[in-house]
C-alpha positions as CSV (number, residue, x, y, z in Angstrom):
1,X,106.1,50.5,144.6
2,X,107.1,54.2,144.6
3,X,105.5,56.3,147.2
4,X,102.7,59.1,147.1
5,X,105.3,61.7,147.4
6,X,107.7,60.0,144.4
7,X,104.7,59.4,142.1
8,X,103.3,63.4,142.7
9,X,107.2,64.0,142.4
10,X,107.7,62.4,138.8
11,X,104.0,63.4,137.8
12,X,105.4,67.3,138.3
13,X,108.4,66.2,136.4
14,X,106.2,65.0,133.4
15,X,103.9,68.0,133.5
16,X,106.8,70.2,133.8
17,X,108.3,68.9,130.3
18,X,105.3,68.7,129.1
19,X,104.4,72.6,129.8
20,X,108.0,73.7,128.5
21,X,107.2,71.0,125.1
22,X,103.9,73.1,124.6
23,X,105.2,76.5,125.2
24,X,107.8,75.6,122.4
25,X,105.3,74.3,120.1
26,X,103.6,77.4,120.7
27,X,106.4,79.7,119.3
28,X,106.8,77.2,116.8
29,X,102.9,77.6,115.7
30,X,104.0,81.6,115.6
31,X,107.0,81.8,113.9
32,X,104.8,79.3,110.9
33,X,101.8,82.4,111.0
34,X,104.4,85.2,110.6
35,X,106.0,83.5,107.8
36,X,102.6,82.4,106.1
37,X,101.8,86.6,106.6
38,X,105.2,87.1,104.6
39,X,104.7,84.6,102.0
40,X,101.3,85.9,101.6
41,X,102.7,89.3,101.2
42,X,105.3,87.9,98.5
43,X,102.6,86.1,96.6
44,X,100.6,89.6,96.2
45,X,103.4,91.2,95.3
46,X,104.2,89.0,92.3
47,X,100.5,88.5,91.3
48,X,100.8,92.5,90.9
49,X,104.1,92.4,88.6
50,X,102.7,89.3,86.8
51,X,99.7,91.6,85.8
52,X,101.9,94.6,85.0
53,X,103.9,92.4,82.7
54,X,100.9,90.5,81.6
55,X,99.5,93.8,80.1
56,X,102.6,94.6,78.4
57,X,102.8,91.2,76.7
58,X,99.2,92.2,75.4
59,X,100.5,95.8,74.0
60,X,103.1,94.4,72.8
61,X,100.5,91.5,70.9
62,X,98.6,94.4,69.3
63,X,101.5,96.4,68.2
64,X,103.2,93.2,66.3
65,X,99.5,92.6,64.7
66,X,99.3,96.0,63.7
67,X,102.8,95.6,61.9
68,X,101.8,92.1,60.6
69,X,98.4,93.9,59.2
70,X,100.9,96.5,57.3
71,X,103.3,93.9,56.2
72,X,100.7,91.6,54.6
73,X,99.0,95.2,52.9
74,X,101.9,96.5,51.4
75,X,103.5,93.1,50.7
76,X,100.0,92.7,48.6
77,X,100.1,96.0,47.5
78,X,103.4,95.3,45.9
């Protein structure tokens, strides 16, 4: 049977990994909220150009039923 001193020996070994496992996980748990932040940031930034473009699809929509509208009235007409 290991001694006092071996036992509070190999329990300061286990705590010691254990602290340096933690503080790692800890970087590890800050490196994922930075790049949730940037990801975030990306997402906004395409929601903004998907609405720009999204309003251009719907000029574009009213301008082709405006030329439709003349087609079919001078096609008519004709």
């Amino acid at each position: 049977m290991a001694t006092l001193e071996e036992r509070v020996k190999s329990l300061r070994q286990a705590f010691a990994v254990m602290l340096g496992v933690m503080r790692s996980q800890g970087q590890d748990i800050r490196k994922i909220f930075e790049r949730l932040d940037t990801i975030e940031e990306q997402l906004g930034t395409i929601g903004e150009r998907f609405s720009r473009l999204e309003a251009k699809v719907d000029k574009h929509g009213v301008v082709l039923n405006e030329h439709t509208a003349l087609l079919n009235h001078h096609y008519r007409d004709a």
